[in-house]
N, C-alpha and C positions, 0 to 999 in steps of 0.2 A: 804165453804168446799173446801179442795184442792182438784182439778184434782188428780184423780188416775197417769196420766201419767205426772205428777209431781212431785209424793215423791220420786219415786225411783234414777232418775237423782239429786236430790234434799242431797239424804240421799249419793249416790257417790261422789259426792263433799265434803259434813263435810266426809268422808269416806279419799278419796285421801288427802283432806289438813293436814287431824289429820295422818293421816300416814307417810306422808310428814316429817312432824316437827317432829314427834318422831322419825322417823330412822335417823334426824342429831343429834337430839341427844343422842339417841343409839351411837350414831360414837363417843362422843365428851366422853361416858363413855364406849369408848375401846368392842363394843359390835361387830362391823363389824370387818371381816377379812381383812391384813393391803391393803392387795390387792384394798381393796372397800372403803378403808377409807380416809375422807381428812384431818381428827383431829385425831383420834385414840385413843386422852387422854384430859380431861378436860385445862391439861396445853397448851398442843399446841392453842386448842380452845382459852385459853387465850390471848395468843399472836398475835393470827388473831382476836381479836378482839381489842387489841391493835393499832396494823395495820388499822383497821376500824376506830381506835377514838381516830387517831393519834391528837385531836387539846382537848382532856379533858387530865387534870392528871392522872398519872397512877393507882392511887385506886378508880378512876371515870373510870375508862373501865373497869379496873378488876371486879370492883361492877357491871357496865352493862351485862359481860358477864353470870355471874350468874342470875342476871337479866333477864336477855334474854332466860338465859336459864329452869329456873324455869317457864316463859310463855308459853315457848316455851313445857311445858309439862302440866301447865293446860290449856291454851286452849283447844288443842287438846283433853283432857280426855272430858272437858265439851261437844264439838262437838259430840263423839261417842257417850257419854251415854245421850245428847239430853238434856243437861242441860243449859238454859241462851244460848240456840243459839245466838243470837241477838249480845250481850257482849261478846261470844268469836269469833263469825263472826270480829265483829267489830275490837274485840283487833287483834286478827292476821293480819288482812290488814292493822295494823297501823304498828304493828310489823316488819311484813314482809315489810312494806313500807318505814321503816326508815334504814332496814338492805341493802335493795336496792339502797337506796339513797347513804348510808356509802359505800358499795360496788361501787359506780361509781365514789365516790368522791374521794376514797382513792386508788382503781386499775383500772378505768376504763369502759367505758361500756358494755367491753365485758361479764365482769364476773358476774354480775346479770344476764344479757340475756343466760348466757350456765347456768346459777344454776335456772334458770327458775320463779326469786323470783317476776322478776314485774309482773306476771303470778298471780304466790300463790298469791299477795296482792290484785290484781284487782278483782281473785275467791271468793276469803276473802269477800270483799268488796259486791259483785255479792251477795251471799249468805246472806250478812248480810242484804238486801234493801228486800228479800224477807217478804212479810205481815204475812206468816204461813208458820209454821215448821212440816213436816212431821215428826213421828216416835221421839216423843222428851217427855220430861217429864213434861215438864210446859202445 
């Protein structure tokens, strides 16, 4: 049985990652005000992911960015409602791990470390090695 003073640190983690990922892409469907936003529209989103995957064709990025982005919102759901932890733990730290990587490859290594994604992927990761899941549905 889990330590009590384990679920709660446990449940803020899938809490802040699923939040995480869906407020970028709340951004990328124009949700944030322009002020807050770094894609603002699905299309720009495109383009920076182009930029990311500048060495595939262009209907192999375009297809990842939807890719990416469609994970990028069930993980997250599965996280909050405590479904298949394990599976979305795991996929977001790959996720987040490859977008980190594309990010260093393509601008450098600043710009994962200010977007905080080697972070999200290692939490991901942290999260998915745990044995038991607090507050979840399986």
């Amino acid at each position: 049985m889990m330590n009590v003073s384990h679920k709660f640190p446990q449940l803020f983690l899938r809490l802040a990652l699923s939040i995480t990922m869906l407020s970028a892409v709340a951004d990328r469907f124009g949700c944030w005000a322009a002020e807050y936003s770094s894609w603002g529209s699905m299309a720009n989103f495109e383009a920076y992911t182009r930029k990311l995957t500048f060495f595939l064709p262009e209907v192999l990025s375009t297809l990842s960015a939807y890719v990416a982005t469609g994970l990028e919102i069930l993980f997250p759901l599965m996280l909050i409602v405590g479904y298949k932890i394990k599976i979305a733990a795991y996929g977001s730290s790959l996720l987040l791990l490859v977008f980190a990587a594309s990010m260093t490859i393509s601008l450098g290594p600043k710009a994962p470390l200010d977007y905080s994604v080697w972070i999200g992927s290692a939490a991901a990761l942290l999260l998915a090695a745990q044995k038991e899941y607090a507050f979840c549905l399986d």
